[in-house]
N, C-alpha and C positions, 0 to 999 in steps of 0.2 A: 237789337243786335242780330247780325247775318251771322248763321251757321258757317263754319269752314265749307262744308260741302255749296253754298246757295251763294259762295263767293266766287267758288272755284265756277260753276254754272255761269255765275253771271258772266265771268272773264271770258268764259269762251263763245258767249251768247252775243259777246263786243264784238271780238276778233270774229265772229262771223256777219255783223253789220257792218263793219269797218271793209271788210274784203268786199263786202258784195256793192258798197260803192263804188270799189275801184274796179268790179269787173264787169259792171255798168256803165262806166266810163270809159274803162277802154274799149267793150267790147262796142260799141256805139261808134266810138274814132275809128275803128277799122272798119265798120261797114261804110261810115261817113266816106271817108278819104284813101286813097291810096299811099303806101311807104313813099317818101322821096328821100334826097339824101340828106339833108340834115335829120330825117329820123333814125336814118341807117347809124349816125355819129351821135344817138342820143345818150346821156351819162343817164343813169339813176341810185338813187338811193331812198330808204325807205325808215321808219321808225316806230317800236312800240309803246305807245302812249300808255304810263300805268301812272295810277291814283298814285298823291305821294303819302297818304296816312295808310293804307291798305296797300299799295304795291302789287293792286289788282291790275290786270290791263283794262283799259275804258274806252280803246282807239286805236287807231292806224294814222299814220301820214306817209303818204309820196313823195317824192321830189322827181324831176325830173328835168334835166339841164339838153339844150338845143341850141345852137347859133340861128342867130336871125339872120335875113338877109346883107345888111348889112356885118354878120361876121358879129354880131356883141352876143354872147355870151346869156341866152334865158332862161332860168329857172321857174317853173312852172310848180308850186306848193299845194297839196289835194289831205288835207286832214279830217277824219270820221271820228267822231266823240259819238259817246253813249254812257250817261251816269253822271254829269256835273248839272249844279243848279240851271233854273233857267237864267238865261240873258245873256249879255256879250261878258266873255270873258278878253281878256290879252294874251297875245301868241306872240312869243319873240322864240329867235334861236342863239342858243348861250355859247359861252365860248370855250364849252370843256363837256366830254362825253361820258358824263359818269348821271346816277340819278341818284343812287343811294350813299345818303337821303339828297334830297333835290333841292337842294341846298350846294352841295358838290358839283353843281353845272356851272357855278360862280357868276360873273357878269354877261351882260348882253355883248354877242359876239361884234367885235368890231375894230378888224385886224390893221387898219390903216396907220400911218405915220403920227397923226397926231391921234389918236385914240382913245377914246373914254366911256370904258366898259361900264360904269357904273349905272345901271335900271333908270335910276332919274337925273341923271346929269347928259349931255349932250344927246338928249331924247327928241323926235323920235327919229336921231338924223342917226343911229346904230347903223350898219352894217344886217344884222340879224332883227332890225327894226320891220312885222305883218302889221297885218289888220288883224281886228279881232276878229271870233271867230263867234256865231248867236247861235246857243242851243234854244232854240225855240220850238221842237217838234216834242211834245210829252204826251202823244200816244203810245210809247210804250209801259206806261203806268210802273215808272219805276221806282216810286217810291220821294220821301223828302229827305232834306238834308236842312237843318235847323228851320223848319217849316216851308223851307224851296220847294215846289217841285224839281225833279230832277229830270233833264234827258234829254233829246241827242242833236246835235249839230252837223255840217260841212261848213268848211272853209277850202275856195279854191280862187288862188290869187297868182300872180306873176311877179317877179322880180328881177333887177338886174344886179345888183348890191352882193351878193353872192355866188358861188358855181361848188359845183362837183369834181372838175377838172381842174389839174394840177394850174396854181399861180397864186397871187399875191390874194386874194377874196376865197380860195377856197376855205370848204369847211372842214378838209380834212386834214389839217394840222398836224403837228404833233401831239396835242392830248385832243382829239376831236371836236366834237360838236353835240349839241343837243336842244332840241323842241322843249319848252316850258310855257305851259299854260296859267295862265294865272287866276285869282278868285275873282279878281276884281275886272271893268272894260278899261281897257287904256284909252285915254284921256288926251293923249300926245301932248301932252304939258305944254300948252299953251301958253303958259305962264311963265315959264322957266323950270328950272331945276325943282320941284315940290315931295315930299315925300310922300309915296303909293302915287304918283300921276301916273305910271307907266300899266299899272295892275294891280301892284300890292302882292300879298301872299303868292304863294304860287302852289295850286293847286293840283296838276300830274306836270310828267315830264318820262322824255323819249331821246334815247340815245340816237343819232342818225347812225345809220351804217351805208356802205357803198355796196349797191348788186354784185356780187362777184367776188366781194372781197375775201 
């Protein structure tokens, strides 16, 4: 069992891995490229990733919305984990912005006419349907979780199925949005509808918020 005090450490030991991703990544895009204007018109929004039995943070995610040339609408997803077992875990974004407990984030987000939020039913054609995400880096000797090693991942993927900006696929709704990681890798139910094909449990979870708001 971790002391209160070796929790709170760990938590802030994440949020300083998790940041240093993204200012690695950004800072790297600015020397790379110069601003143009769809950067100038770029949406963000960001989330904190906490454990859902400890309620500890474990991560970061980005979002970041851009039009293509073509005018469609791109979201750009960048998530830093530190503290889940090893292997691919399932990353969807759910359709309500709450975590506690995470369970309260309710179904996989997926605002369209015919609709069907349920984890393993019209999978992995969701709206808020990633890829998993592989924590396979266990240099930082963080320790097991029922004989796992544990420890730390990136996921950074693109999508068009979502946006930040106001219309019918935004995430900010009325009761928002939220990142849920799950225990298990998603399987994209090849089979059909199956119970756990999507993940299974779900292991942290992260309210999105919008910069600025």
């Amino acid at each position: 069992m971790h002391t209160n005090e070796s929790s709170r450490t760990h938590g802030l030991a994440t949020c300083a891995f998790a940041f240093a991703i993204f200012a690695t990544q950004v800072g790297g895009a600015e020397a790379a490229e110069s601003p143009d204007e769809n950067e100038t018109q770029s949406v963000t929004a960001s989330a904190t990733i906490k454990h859902c039995d400890s309620q500890q943070p474990i991560g970061r995610a980005r979002l970041t919305e851009r039009a293509s040339e073509e005018g469609v609408k791109v979201v750009e997803v960048e998530i830093g984990i530190r503290g889940l077992t090893e292997g691919k875990h399932a990353v969807h974004i759910h359709e309500t912005g709450q975590c506690e407990p995470c369970s309260a984030a309710k179904g996989h987000f997926d605002p369209g006419p015919n609709s069907n939020s349920s984890p393993d039913g019209n999978h992995p054609f969701h709206a808020g349907d990633l890829v998993n995400i592989d924590i396979n880096d266990l240099s930082g000797d963080l320790g097991e979780e029922d004989g796992t090693p544990l420890g730390s991942g990136r996921l950074r993927t693109l999508t068009t199925r979502i946006t930040l900006s106001d219309g019918p696929l935004s995430l900010f709704d009325a009761d928002g949005s939220a990142f849920i990681i799950h225990v298990d890798p998603d399987s994209y139910c090849p089979g059909g509808e199956e119970a756990g094909c999507a993940g299974g449990a779900r292991a942290a979870c992260g309210v999105i918020v919008k910069d600025g708001s």
